[in-house]
C-alpha positions as a Python dict, from the first residue, in 0.01 Angstrom:
ca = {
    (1, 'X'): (0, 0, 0),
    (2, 'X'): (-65, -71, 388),
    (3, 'X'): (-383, -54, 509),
    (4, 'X'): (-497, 211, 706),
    (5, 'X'): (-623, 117, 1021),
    (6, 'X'): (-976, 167, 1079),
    (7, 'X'): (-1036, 301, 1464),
    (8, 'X'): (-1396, 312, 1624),
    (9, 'X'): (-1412, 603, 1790),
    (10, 'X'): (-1550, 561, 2153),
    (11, 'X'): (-1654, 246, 1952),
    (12, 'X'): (-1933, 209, 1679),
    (13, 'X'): (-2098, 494, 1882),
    (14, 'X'): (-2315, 555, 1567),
    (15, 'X'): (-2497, 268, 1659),
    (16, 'X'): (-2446, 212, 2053),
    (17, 'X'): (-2381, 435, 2367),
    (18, 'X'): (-2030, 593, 2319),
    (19, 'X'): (-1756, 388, 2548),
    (20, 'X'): (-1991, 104, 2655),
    (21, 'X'): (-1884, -222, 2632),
    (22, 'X'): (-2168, -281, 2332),
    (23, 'X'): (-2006, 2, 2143),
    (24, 'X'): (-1612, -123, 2156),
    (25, 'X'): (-1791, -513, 2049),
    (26, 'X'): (-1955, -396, 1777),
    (27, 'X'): (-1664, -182, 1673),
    (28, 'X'): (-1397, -500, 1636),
    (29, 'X'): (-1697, -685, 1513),
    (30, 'X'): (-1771, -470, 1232),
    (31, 'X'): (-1409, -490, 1132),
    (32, 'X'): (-1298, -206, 1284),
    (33, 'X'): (-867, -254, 1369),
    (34, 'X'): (-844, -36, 1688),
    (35, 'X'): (-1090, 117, 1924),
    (36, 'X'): (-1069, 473, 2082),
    (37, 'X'): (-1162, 496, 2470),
    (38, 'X'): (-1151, 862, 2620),
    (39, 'X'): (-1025, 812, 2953),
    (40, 'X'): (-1120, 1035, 3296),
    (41, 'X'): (-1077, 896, 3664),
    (42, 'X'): (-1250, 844, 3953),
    (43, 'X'): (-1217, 995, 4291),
    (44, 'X'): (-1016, 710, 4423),
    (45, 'X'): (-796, 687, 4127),
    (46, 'X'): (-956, 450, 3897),
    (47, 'X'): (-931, 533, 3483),
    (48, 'X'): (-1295, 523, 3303),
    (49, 'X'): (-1396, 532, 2968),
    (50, 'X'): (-1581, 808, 2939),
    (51, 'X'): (-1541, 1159, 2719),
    (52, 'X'): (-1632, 1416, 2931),
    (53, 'X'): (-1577, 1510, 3293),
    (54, 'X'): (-1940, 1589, 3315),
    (55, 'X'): (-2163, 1278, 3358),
    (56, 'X'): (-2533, 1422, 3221),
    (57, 'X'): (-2530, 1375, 2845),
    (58, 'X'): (-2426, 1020, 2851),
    (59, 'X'): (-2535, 870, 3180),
    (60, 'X'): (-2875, 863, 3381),
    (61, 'X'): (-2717, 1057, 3666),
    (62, 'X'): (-2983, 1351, 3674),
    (63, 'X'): (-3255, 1102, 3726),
    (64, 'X'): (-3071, 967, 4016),
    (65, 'X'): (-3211, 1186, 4376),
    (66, 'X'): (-2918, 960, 4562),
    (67, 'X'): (-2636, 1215, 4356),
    (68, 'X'): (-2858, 1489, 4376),
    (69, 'X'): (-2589, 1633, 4629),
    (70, 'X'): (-2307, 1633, 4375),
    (71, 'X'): (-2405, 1809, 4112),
    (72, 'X'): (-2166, 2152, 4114),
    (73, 'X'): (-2051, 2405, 3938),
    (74, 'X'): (-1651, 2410, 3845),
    (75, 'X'): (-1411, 2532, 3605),
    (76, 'X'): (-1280, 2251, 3348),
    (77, 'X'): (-976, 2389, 3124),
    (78, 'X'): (-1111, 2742, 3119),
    (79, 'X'): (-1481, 2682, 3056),
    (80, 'X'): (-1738, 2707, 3335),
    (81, 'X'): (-1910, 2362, 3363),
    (82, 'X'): (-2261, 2277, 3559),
    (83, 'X'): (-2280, 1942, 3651),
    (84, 'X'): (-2187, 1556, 3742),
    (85, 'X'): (-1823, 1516, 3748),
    (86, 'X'): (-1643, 1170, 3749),
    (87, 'X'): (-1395, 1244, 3975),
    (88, 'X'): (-1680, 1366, 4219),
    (89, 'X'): (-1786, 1001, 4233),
    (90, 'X'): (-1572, 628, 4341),
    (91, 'X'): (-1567, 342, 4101),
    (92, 'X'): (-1895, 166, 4314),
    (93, 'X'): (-2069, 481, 4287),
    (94, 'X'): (-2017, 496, 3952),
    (95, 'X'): (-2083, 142, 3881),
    (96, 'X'): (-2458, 227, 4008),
    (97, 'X'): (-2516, 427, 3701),
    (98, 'X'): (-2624, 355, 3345),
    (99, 'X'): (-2533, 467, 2997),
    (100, 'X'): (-2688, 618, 2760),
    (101, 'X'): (-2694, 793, 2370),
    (102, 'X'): (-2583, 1126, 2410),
    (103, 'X'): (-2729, 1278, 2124),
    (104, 'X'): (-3094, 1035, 2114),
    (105, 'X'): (-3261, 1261, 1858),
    (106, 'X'): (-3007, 1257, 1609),
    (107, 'X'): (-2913, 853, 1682),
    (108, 'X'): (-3261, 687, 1794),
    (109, 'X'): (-3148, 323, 1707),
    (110, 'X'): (-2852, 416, 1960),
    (111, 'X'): (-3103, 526, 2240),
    (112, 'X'): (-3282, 183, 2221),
    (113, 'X'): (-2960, 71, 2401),
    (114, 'X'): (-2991, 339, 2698),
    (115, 'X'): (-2981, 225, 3047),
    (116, 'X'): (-2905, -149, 2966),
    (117, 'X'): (-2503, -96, 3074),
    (118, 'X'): (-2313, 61, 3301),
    (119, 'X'): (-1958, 241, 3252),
    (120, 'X'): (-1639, 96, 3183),
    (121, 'X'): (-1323, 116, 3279),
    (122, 'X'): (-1010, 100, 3117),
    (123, 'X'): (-898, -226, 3232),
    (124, 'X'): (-1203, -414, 3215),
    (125, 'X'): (-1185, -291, 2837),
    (126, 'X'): (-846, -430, 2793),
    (127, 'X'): (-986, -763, 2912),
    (128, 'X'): (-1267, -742, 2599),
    (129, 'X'): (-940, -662, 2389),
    (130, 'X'): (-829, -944, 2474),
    (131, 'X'): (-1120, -1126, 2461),
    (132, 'X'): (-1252, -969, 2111),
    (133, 'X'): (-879, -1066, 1985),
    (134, 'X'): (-904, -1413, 2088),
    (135, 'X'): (-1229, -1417, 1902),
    (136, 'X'): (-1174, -1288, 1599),
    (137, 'X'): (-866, -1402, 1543),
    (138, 'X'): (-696, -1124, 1506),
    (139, 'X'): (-474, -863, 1705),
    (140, 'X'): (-692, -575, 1807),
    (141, 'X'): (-564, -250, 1920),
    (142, 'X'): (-631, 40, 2139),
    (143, 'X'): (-605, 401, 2061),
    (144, 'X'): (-673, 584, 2425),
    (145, 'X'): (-703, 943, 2485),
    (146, 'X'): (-614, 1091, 2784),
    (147, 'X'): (-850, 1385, 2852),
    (148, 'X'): (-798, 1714, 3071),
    (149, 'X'): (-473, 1614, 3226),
    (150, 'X'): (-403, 1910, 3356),
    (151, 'X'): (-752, 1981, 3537),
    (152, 'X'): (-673, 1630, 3694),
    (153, 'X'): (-334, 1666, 3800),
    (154, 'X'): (-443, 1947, 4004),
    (155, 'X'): (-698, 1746, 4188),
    (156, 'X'): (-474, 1519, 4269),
    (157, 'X'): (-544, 1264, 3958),
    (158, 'X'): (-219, 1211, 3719),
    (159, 'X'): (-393, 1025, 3439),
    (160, 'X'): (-83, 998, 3266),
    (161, 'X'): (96, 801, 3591),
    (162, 'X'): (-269, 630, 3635),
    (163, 'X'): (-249, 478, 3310),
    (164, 'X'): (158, 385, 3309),
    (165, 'X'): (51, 205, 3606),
    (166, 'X'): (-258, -15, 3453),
    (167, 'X'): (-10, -98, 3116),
    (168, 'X'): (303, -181, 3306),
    (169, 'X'): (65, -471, 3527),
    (170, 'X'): (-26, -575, 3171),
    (171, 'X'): (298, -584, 3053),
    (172, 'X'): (197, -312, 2782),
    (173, 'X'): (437, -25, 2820),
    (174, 'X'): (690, -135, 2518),
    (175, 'X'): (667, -29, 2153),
    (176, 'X'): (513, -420, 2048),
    (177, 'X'): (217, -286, 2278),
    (178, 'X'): (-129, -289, 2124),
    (179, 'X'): (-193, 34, 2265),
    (180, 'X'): (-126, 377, 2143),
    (181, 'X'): (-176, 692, 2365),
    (182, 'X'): (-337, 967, 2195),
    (183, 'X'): (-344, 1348, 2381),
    (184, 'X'): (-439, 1695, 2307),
    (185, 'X'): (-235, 1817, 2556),
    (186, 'X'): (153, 1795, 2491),
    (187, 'X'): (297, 1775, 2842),
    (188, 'X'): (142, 1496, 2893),
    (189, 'X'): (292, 1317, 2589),
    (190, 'X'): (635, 1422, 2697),
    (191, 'X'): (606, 1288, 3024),
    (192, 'X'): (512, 916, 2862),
    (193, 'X'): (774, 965, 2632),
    (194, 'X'): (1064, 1025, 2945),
    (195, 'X'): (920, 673, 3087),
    (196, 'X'): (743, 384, 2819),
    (197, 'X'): (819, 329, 2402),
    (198, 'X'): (464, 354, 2382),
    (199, 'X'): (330, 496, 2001),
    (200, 'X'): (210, 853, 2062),
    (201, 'X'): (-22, 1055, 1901),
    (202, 'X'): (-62, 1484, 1921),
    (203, 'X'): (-429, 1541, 1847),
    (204, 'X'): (-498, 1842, 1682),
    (205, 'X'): (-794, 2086, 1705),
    (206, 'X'): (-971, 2241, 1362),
    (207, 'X'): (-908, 2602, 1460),
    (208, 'X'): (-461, 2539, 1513),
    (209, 'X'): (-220, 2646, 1241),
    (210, 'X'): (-9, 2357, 1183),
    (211, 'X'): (372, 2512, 1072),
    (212, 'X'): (637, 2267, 925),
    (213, 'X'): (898, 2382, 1222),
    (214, 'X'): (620, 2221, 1492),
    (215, 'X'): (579, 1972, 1306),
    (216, 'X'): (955, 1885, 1320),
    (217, 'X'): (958, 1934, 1696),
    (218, 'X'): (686, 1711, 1767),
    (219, 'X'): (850, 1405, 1557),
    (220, 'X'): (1108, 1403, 1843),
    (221, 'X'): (830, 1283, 2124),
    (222, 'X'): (546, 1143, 1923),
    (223, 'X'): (514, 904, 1627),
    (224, 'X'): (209, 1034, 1446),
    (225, 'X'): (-47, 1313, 1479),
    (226, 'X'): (-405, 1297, 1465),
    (227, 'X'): (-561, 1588, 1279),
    (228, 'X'): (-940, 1714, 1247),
    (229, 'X'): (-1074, 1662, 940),
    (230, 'X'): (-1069, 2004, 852),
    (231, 'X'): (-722, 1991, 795),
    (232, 'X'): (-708, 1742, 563),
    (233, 'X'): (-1022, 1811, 379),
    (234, 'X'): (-1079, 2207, 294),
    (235, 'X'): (-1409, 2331, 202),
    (236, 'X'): (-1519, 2637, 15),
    (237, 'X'): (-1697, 2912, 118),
    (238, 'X'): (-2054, 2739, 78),
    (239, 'X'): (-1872, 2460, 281),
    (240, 'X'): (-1791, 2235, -87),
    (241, 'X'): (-1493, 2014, -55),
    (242, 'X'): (-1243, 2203, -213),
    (243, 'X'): (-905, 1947, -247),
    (244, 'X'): (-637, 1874, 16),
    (245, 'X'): (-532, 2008, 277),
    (246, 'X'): (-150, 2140, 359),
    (247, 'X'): (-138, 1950, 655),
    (248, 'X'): (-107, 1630, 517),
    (249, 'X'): (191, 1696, 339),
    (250, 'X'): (359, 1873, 661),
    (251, 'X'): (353, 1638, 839),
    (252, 'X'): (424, 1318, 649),
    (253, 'X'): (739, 1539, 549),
    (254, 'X'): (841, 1570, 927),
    (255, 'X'): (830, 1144, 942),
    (256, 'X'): (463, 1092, 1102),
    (257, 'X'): (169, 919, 1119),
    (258, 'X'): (-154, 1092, 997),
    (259, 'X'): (-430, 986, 1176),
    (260, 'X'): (-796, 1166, 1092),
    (261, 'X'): (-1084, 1273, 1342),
    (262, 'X'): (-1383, 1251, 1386),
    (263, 'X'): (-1560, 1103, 1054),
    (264, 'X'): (-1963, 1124, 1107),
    (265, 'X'): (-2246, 1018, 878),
    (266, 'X'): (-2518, 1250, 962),
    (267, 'X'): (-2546, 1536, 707),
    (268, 'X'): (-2496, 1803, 958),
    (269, 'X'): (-2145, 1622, 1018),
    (270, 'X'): (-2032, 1628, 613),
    (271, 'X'): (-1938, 1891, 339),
    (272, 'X'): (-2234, 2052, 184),
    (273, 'X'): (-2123, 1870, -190),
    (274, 'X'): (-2207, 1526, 45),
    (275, 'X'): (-2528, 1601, 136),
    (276, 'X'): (-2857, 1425, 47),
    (277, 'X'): (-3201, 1590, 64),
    (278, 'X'): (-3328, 1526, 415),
    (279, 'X'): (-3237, 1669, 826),
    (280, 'X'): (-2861, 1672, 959),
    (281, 'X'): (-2952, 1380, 1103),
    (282, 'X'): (-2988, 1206, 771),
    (283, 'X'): (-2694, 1022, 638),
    (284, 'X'): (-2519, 1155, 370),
    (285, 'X'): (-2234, 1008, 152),
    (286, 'X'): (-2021, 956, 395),
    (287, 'X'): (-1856, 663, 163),
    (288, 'X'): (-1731, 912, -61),
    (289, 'X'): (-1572, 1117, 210),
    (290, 'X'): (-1378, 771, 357),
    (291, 'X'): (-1268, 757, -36),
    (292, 'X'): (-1162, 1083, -80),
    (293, 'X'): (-924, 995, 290),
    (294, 'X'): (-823, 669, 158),
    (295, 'X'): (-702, 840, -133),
    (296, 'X'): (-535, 1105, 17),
    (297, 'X'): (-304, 809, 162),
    (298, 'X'): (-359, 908, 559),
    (299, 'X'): (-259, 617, 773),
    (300, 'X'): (-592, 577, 950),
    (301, 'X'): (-962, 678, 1053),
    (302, 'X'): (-1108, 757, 1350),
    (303, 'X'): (-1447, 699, 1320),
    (304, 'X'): (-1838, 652, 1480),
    (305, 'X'): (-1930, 410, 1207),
    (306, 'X'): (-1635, 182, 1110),
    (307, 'X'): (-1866, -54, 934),
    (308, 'X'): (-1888, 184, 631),
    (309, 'X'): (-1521, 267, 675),
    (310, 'X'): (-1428, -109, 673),
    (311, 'X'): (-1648, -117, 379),
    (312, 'X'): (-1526, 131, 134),
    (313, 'X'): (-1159, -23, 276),
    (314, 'X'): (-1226, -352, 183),
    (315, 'X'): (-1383, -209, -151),
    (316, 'X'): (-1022, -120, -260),
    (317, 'X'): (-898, -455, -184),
    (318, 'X'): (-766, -344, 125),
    (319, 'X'): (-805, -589, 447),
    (320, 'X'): (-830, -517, 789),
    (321, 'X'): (-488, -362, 920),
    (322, 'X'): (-192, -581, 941),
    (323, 'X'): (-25, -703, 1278),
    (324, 'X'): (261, -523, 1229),
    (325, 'X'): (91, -179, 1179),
    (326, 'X'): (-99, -258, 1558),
    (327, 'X'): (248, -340, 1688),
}
């Protein structure tokens, strides 16, 4: 059997600052195959890694009086948002700020790391690809999400064209490319499909009823999906795994490439048959879940600890990824 890629998601952010250079290193380094950068842009056009459009939770904008002027009130993708916004700010703004663990209660080791780097952006992170590959000695790959397209394009920020752009200077736009493009939003997956051979990947949410039909439809544009865990993994009514999911099934049978989001240690994060006596915050067995996923046969894991994903991998005498399956 291939190996199923193991993809730190936003980087080993269970141990670092989520899309900081410290968190994508430590990803590769703990033998993670991929790494998974959310990216946003900047006022004069510039992608970032970075989650959300709001800079608070994971940057130490509020404690800056210089930005004080910025912070706004807007509507992102139908929800009413109170805050920092990326595309508010130009890359040297940006650059002046520092990074930090968004959720420091529940991750304290993480929060050591606060306010020792700044923010990335996407091409300085496909220079530590290439750096981390050289490195390692092995071909490293890139799994980036393009997030609220639509809010973006309406300000005047295509992410989509923004990031064509950055891979066709690196001559990464053909289907050999280390990087896959991964998107909630469809349109925007359509309109890399009309221009680069790029792999593609339709995210799915938790709460979306995947139908065979869709499924079908979708293997025309993109080459895998990437579904919540939820889908994969039912649970009983006292939240108990309860056996497989449909989706899987679906949607190998319509020719793609499951991909599975977001696996978390923390208690609060995995089925009540998983957890250990403690807080949420405590890990549970979160090896057994990664089994349970590995057995299932899905083609990859995204992931904030790919250590213990690697682990339980390598446990079934299965390496990191091969080439081909980063190709």
């Amino acid at each position: 059997m291939d190996s199923p890629l193991v993809i730190g998601h936003r980087g080993a952010s269970g141990h670092r600052p989520e899309h900081t250079a410290l968190a994508y290193r430590l990803a590769w380094r703990s033998g993670a195959d991929s790494v998974e950068p959310d990216v946003v842009a900047t006022r004069d056009g510039v992608l970032v890694c970075r989650h959300d459009l709001d800079l608070e939770k994971t940057t130490d904008v509020a404690d800056r009086p210089e930005f004080a002027h910025l912070r706004r009130e807007q509507v992102v993708d139908g929800a009413r948002v109170t805050g920092w916004f990326v595309h508010d700010f130009d890359l040297a703004e940006l650059r002046t700020l520092r990074a930090r663990e968004r959720w420091p209660r529940r991750r304290p080791t993480s929060a050591r790391y606060d306010d020792q780097v700044g923010i990335l952006t996407l091409a300085e992170l496909l220079d530590l690809r290439a750096q981390e590959s050289a490195r390692l000695g092995r071909r490293l790959g890139l799994h980036v999400e393009l997030k609220h397209g639509a809010h973006q394009a309406r300000l005047g920020l295509p992410v989509d064209e923004l990031l064509l752009d950055l891979l066709r200077e690196r001559h990464l736009t053909s289907a050999l490319s280390p990087v896959t493009v991964m998107a909630f939003e469809t349109h925007l997956l359509k309109q890399l499909r009309a221009r680069a051979d790029l792999d593609l990947v339709q995210l799915v949410d938790a709460g979306v009823k995947l139908r065979r039909r869709g499924l079908h439809k979708l293997a025309g544009t993109v080459t895998g999906v990437g579904l919540h865990k939820d889908h994969v993994l039912r649970r009983d009514e006292q939240g108990r795994y309860d056996g497989p999911g449909a989706a899987l099934d679906k949607a190998v049978a319509a020719g793609l490439d499951v991909l599975v989001w977001t696996l978390r240690s923390e208690n609060r994060h995995l089925s009540t048959d998983l957890q250990v006596p403690g807080r949420g915050r405590t890990h549970g067995r979160a090896d057994v879940e990664v089994e349970r996923l590995l057995g299932l046969g899905v083609d990859g894991l995204l992931t904030d600890f790919p250590e213990l994903a690697h682990g339980v991998r390598r446990a079934r005498g299965l390496g990191v990824a091969r080439p081909a399956q980063l190709a």
